[in-house]
C-alpha positions in Angstrom: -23.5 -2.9 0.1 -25.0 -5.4 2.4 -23.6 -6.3 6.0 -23.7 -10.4 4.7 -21.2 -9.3 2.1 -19.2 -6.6 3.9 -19.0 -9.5 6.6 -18.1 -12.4 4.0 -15.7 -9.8 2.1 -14.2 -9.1 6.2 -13.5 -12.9 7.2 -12.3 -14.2 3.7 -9.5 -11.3 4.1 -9.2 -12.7 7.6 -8.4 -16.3 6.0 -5.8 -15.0 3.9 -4.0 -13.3 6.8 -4.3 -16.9 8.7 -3.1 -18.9 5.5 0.2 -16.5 5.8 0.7 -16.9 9.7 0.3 -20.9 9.0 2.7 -20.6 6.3 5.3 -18.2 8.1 4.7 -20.0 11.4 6.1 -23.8 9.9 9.1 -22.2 9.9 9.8 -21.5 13.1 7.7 -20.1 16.7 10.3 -20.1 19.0 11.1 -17.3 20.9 13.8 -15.5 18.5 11.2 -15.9 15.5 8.4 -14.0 17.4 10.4 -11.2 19.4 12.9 -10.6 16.1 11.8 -12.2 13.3 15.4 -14.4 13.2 16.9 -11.0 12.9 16.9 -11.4 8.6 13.4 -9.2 7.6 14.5 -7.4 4.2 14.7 -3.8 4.7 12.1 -3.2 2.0 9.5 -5.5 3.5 10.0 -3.5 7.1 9.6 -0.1 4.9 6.7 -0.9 3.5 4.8 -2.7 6.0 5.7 -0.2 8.3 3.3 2.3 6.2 0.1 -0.2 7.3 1.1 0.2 11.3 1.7 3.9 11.3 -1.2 5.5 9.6 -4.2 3.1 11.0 -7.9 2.9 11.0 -7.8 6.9 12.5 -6.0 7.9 9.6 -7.8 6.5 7.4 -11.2 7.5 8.6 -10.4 10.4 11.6 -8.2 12.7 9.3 -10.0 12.9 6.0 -13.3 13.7 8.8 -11.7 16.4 10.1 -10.9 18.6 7.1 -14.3 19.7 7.0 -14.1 21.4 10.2 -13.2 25.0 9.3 -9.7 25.3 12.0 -8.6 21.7 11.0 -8.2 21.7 7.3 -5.9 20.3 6.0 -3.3 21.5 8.8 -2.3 17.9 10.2 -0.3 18.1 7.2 1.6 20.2 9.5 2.1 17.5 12.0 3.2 15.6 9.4 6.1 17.6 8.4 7.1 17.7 11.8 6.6 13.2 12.0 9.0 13.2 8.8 11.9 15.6 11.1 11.4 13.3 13.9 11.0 10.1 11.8 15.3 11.2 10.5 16.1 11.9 13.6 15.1 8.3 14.9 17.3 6.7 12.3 20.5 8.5 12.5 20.5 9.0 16.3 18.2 6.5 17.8 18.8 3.6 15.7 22.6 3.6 16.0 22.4 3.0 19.2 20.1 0.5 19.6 22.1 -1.5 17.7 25.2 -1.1 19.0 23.9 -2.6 22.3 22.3 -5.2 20.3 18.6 -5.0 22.0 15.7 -6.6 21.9 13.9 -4.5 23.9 14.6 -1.0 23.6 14.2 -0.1 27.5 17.1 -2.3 28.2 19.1 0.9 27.3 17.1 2.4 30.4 18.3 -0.4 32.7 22.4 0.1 31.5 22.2 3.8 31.7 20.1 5.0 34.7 19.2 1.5 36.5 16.3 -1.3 36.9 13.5 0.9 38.4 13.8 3.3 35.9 14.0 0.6 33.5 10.8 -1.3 34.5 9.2 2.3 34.7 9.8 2.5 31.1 8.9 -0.4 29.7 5.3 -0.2 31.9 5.1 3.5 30.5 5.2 1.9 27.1 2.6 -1.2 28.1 0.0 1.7 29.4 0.4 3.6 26.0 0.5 1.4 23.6 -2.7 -0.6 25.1 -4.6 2.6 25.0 -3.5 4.2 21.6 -3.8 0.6 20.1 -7.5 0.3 21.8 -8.4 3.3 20.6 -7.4 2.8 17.4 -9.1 -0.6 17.2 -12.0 1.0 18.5 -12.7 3.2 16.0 -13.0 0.5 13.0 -14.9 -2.0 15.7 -17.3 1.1 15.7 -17.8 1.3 11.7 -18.1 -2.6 11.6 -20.6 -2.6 13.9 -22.9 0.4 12.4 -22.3 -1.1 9.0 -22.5 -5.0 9.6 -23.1 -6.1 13.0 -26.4 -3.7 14.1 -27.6 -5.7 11.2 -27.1 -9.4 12.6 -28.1 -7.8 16.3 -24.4 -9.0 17.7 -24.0 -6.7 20.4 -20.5 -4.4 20.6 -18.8 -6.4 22.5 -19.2 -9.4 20.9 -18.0 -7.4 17.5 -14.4 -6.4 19.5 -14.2 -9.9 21.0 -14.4 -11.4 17.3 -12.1 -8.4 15.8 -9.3 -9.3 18.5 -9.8 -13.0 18.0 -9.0 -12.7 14.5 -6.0 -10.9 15.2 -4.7 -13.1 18.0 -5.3 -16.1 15.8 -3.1 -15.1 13.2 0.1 -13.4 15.3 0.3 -15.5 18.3 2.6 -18.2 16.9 4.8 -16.5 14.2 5.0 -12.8 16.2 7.1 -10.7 14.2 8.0 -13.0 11.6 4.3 -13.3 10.7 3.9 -9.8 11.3 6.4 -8.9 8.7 4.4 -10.8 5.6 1.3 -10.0 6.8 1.5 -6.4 7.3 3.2 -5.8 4.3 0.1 -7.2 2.5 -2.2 -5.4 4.5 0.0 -2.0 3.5 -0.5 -2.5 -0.2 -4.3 -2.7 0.3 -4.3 0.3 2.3 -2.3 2.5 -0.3 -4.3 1.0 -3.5 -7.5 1.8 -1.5 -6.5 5.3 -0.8 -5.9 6.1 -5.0 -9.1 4.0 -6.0 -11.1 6.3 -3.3 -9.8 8.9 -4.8 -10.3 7.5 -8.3 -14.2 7.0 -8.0 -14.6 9.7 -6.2 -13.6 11.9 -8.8 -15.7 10.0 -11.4 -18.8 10.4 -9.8 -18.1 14.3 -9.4 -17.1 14.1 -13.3 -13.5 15.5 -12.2 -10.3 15.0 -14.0 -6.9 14.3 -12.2 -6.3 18.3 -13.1 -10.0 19.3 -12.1 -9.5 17.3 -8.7 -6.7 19.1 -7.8 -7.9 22.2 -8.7 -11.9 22.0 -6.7 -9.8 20.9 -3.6 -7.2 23.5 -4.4 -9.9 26.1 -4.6 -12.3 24.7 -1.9 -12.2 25.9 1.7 -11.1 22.5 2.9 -7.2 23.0 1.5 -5.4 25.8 3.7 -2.5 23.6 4.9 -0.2 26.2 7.0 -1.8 28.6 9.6 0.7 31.2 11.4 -2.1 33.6 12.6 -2.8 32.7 15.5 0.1 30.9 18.3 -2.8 31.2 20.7 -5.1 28.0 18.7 -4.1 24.3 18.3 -3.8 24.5 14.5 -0.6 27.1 14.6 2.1 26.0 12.6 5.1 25.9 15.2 3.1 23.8 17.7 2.3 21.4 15.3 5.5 21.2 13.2 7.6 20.6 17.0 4.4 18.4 18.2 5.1 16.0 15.0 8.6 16.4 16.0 8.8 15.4 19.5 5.2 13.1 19.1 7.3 11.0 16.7 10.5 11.0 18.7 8.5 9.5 21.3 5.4 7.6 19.9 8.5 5.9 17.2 11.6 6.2 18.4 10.9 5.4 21.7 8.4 2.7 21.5 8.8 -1.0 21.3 6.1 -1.7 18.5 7.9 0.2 15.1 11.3 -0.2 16.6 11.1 -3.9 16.8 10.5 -4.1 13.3 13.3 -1.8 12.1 15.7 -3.9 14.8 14.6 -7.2 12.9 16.5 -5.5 9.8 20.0 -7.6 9.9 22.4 -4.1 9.7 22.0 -0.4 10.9 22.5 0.1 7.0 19.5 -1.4 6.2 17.1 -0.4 8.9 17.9 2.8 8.0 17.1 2.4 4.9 14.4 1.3 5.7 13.1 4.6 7.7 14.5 6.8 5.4 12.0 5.3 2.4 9.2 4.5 4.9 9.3 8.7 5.7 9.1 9.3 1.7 6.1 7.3 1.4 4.6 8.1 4.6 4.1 12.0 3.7 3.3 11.5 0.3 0.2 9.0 1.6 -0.9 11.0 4.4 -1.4 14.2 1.6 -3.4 11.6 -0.3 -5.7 11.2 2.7 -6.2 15.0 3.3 -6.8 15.2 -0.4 -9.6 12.5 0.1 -11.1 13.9 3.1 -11.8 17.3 1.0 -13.2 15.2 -2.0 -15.8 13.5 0.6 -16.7 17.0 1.7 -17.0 18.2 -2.1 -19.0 15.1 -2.9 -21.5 15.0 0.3 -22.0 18.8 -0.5 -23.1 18.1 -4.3 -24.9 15.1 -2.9 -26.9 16.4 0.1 -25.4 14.2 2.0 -24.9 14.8 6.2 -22.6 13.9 8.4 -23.5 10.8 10.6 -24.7 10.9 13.9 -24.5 9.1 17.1 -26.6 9.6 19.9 -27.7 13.4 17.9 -23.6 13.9 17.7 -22.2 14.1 14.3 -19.3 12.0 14.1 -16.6 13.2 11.3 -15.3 9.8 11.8 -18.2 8.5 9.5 -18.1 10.4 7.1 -16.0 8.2 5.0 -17.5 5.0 5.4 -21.2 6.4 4.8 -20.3 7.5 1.7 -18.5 4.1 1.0 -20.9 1.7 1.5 -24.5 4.0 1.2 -23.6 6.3 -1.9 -20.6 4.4 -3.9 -20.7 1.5 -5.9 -19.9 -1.9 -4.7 -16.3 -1.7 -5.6 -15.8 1.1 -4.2 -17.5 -0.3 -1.2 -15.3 -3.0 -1.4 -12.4 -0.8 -1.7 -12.7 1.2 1.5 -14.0 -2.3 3.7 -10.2 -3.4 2.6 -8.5 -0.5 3.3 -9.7 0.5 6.4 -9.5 -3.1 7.4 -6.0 -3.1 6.7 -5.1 -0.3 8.1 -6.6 -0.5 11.8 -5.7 -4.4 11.7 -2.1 -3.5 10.7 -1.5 -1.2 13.3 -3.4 -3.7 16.1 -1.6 -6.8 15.3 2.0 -5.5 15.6 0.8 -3.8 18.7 -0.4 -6.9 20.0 3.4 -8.7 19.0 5.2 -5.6 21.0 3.0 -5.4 23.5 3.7 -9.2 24.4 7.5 -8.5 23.5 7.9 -5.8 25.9 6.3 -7.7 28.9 8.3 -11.0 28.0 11.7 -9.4 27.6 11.1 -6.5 29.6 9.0 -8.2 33.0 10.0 -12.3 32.5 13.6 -11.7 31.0 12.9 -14.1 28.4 16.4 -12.8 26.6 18.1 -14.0 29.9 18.4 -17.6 28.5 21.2 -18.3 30.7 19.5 -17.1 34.0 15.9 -17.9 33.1 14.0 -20.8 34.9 11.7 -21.6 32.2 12.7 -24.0 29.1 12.4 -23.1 25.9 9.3 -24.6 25.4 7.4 -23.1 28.8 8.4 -20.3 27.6 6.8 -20.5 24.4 3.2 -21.3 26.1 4.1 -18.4 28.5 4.6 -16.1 25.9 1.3 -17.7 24.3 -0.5 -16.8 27.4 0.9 -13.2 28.1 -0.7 -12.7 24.2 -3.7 -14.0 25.4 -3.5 -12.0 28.4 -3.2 -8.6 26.2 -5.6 -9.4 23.5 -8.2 -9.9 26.3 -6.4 -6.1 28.1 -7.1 -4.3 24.6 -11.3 -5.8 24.7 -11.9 -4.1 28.7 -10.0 -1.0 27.6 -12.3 -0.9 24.5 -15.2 -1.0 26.0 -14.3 1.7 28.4 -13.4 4.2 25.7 -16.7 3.2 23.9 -18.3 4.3 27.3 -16.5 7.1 28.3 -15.5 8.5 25.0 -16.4 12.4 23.8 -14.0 13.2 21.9 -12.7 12.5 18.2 -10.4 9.7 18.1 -7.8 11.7 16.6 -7.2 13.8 19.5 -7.9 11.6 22.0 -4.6 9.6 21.3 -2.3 12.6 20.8 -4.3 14.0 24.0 -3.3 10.4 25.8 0.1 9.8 23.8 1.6 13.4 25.1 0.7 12.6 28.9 2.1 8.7 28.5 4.9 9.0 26.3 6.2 12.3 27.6 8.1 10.7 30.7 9.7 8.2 28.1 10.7 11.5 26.3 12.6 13.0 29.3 14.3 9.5 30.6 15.5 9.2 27.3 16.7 12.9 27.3 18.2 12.6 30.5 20.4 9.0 29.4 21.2 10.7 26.3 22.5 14.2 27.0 23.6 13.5 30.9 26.5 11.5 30.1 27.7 12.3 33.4 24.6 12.0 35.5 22.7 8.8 36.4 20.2 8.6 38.9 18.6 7.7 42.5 16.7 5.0 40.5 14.0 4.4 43.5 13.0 7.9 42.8 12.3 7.8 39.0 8.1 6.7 39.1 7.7 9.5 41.1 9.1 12.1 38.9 7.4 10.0 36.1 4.0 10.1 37.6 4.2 14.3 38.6 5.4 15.1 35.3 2.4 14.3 33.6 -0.1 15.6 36.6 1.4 19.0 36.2 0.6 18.9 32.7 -3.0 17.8 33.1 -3.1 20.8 36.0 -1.1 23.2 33.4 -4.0 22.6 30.5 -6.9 22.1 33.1 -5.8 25.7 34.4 -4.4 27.2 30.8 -7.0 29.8 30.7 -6.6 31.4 34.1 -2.7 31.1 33.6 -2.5 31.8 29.8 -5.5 33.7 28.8 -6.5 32.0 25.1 -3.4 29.9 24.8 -4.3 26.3 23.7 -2.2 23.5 24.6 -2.2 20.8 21.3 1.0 18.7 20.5 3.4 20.8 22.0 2.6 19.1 25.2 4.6 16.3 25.3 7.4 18.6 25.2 6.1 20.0 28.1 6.0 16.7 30.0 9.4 15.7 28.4 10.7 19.0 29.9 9.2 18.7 33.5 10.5 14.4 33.5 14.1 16.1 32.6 13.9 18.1 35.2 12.5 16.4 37.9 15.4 14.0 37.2 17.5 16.8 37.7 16.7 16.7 41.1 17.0 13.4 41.7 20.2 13.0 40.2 23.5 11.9 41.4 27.3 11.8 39.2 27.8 9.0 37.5 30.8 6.6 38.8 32.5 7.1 35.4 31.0 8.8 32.0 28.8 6.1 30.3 29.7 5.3 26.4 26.0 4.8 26.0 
């Protein structure tokens, strides 16, 4: 498959996506439209669309890598069963209240329940990690792109993220989550055919039937899902079952980017609805990718095929997308380019739209029509320009991880996610189960900035304090447990027991 078509296959998707925005946009860009979609998204449309943000460009290349790798297998499946526990308890505990207060920004429940520091500490707790998870994410497709395409043409990296974020910012920034909505519901159903036709052609050219497939990665040494040996290693099943809990709690439940969709659902009914098929789904597709990543491994075997390298490392990540475009036919070429495309551009766009939510609501009070010194329409081009402003955050942050990066993608984010999102874990532990507690609110970075130091000294120092023991997912417990507490100290009664 040639980079001219991989690259004319990339930007007539991209003119699709733009046709929609245009389209969805006419209707309305005023502040309501981007921030909640009017409040009217059909609970269906969320559900499914919601598949596209959550999996990503690192699920669809990262996971599938790393079931060669002998410890790894397919034990994120593991994690998974733990996201699906976390991903119920977000919609019959989280999502109630959120819409009984009626929020646009879920950190507002922050500023009711334990004050306006705290508040703005959560909402810039959310900023800091979804701008890294979301450039790391992006990062890993803008690396594929440019291996596969871009090398070709000589455009250097940065040029490749510039265009990548471009694209993206020219099709969200007038419609937001309205746009959002359409497009990513698209951009879901290109993901989920890609993943069955990879899995199609992969078993023809290994001359497998739907019963032989499942029986080579049944019988392969790629398929061992559940691994109770050893509590001391990252892959043992209760670390990664309460990891996916709590990681999903947090990551989901308590970030701006998935709840503003399932908060643009008009009723509670619905948005849970909504989660409860969106979990369905969401296992059943992330098996499907484990089951792809072992028929990559079955096929480069029979093939001679090695993993990819960059600079002498083999990168896992690559796997997938060598096989796609060096040893496939073109429509199976074609296949991957649009699902991997539509996953990492999925995730990235409705990042981008929370991301410039979160600031607006969160930082400007653009909710607070009634106090707010901006008219409607300056606050339209302000809200143009903070989305400007984080397209161009998401490039520098790019280019940093492509510099400083030695890791896999895959656990990088969890790594960054249980260090970032952990404090959000134990402020919304403490509003939730203190009822008659609130806060000194002054105190509340503090706590928020130790917590996650004494877990970076707690894993730096695991092996003189623990001997073999591993930290993995079960971290951002940890740091939930240590913000809780540090709280604790801080903490003061409440003038009367909040309803909240």
């Amino acid at each position: 498959m040639s980079p001219l078509l991989i690259l004319s296959i990339i930007l007539v998707y991209f003119g699709i996506l733009i046709f929609i925005a245009y389209r969805v946009s006419k209707k309305g860009t005023d502040n309501d439209t981007f921030f909640k979609a009017n409040k009217n998204s059909k609970w269906y449309l969320v559900a499914f669309g919601m598949i596209g943000t959550a999996l990503s460009g690192v699920t669809f290349i990262s996971v599938p890598g790393a079931v060669g790798n002998e410890e790894a297998q397919f034990s994120y499946f593991q994690f998974i069963l733990g996201n699906a526990i976390g991903f119920l308890i977000i919609a019959t505990v989280l999502l109630p209240l959120y819409y009984r207060m009626n929020l646009t920004s879920i950190y507002s429940y922050i500023e009711r329940r334990l004050g306006t520091v705290s508040y703005k500490t959560a909402a810039s707790l959310f900023l800091i990690s979804r701008t890294i998870g979301s450039a790391f994410r992006l990062y890993l497709v803008v690396l594929v792109l440019q291996r596969y395409v871009f090398d070709a043409f000589s455009v250097p990296f940065a040029a490749t993220v510039l265009i990548s974020l471009g694209l993206i910012f020219a099709y969200t920034y007038r419609g937001g989550l309205k746009t959002i909505i359409i497009t990513d519901t698209l951009q879901t159903f290109f993901l989920v055919t890609s993943v069955f036709l990879t899995i199609y052609f992969i078993c023809s050219s290994l001359n497998y039937s739907p019963t032989q497939a499942f029986e080579a990665i049944k019988n392969s040494s790629y398929s061992k899902i559940f691994f109770y040996e050893d509590y001391l290693k990252g892959n043992y099943f209760w670390k990664q079952l309460l990891g996916g809990i709590f990681v999903t709690i947090a990551m989901v439940g308590l970030d701006q980017d998935l709840m503003q969709k399932n908060l643009s659902c008009a009723t509670i009914k619905e948005a849970q609805k909504n989660m409860f098929t969106f979990t369905g789904i969401f296992v059943i597709i992330n098996l499907f990718f484990l089951s792809v990543g072992a028929l990559l491994y079955l096929y480069a075997h029979q093939n001679g095929i090695d993993i990819p390298k960059i600079n002498n490392v083999a990168r896992t990540d690559l796997l997938f997308p060598e096989i796609a475009f060096h040893h496939l036919e073109i429509i199976p070429a074609v296949t991957f380019l649009l699902g991997l495309t539509a996953a990492t551009f999925a995730t990235t766009d409705s990042a981008l739209t929370a991301l410039t939510t979160s600031f607006c609501v969160d930082f400007l009070q653009m909710d607070k029509v009634a106090t707010n010194r901006y008219s409607p329409e300056e606050m339209v081009r302000l809200r143009h320009l903070v989305h400007l402003g984080f397209s161009f955050l998401l490039f520098i942050v790019i280019l940093l991880f492509n510099v400083l990066n030695d890791d896999s993608v895959v656990k990088m984010i969890f790594k960054v996610a249980s260090y970032t999102y952990g404090p959000l874990l134990g402020l919304y532990g403490f509003g939730l189960f203190m009822k008659t507690k609130t806060v000194r609110d002054q105190w509340v970075p503090l706590v928020c900035v130790v917590a996650p130091l004494l877990c970076w000294l707690l894993t730096y120092y695991s092996k003189t304090l623990f001997g073999a023991y591993q930290f993995d997912n079960e971290l951002i417990i940890v740091n939930g447990l240590f913000t809780f507490i540090g709280l604790l100290f801080i903490s003061k009664p409440a003038v009367s027991e909040t309803r909240f």
